[in-house]
N, C-alpha and C positions, 0 to 999 in steps of 0.2 A: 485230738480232743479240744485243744484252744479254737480252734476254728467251730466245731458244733457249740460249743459255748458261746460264742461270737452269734453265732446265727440263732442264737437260744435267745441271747441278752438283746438282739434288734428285736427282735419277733414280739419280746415284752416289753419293748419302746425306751428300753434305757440306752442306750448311744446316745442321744442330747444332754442325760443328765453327766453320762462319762466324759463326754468330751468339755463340756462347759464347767467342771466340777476339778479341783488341782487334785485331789482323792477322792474316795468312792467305794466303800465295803459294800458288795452286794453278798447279804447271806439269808439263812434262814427263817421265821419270823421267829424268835425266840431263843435263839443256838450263843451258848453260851461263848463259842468259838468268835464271834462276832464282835463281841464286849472285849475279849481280848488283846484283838488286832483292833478297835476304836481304843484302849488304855494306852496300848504302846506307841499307837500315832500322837496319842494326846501327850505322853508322856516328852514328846520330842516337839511338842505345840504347832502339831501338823492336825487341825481338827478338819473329820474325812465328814464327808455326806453318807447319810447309812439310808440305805434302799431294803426293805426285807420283801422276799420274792412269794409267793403264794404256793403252796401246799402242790396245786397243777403244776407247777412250773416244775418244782424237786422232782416229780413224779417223773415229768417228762423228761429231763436230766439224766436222771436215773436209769431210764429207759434206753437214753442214747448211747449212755456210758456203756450197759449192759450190750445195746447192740454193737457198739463199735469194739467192745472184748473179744463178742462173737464173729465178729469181719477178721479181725486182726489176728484173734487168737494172742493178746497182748493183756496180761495178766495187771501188768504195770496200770493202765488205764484205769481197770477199778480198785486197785490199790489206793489211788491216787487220791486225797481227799479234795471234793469238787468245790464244799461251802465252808468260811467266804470266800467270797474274789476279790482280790482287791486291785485297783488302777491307780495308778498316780500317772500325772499329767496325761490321760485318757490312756496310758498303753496299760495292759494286762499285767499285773506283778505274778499273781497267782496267789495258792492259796496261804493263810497262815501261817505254816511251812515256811515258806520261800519267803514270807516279809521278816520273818525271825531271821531264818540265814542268811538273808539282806543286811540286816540290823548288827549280827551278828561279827562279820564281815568289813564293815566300817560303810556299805556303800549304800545303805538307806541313809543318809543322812543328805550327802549330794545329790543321791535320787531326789527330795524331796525338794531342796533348795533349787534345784532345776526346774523342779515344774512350777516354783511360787508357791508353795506352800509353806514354808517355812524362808526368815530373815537373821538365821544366826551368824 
């Protein structure tokens, strides 16, 4: 699935903004999910760049996810919630989810400090 999302996220021309940006929430235009994972970046004075993706784009997402369940027969895939995404220092964190268990965990904090985003 990281990989169709990768070829989702070129295709819509954001790889320059991932790579040249220390974070990076791409989400929905309006998804409350979005403001949550920008509070708790802010919260740690790691302020991300927020990208919101157009309605085709989810669609198309959605679509991949659904066909990659039916390839796989891998239930987990759209379990998975897809929006945001989040990157620090241009790698993939994933969604939400995993920047909470990251943060959680104690290892968003050196995540962040490693990519320059944060000086504490």
């Amino acid at each position: 699935m990281e990989q169709l999302l990768m070829v989702a996220i070129k295709e819509e021309g954001l790889i320059p903004i991932v790579e040249r940006s220390m974070v990076v929430i791409v989400g929905r235009r309006g998804c409350h999910m979005n403001y949550a994972a920008q509070r708790l970046l802010e919260k740690l004075k790691a302020y991300p760049t927020m990208h919101e993706v157009s309605e085709e784009f989810v669609v198309r997402m959605t679509f991949m996810r659904i066909l990659g369940r039916t390839l796989r027969g891998d239930d987990k895939i759209l379990a998975a919630p897809l929006f945001p995404v989040i990157f620090i220092g241009g790698k993939l964190v994933g969604g939400l989810d995993r920047l909470i268990a990251i943060h959680v965990t104690g290892k968003l904090i050196p995540m962040l400090k490693e990519a320059g985003a944060i000086w504490l």
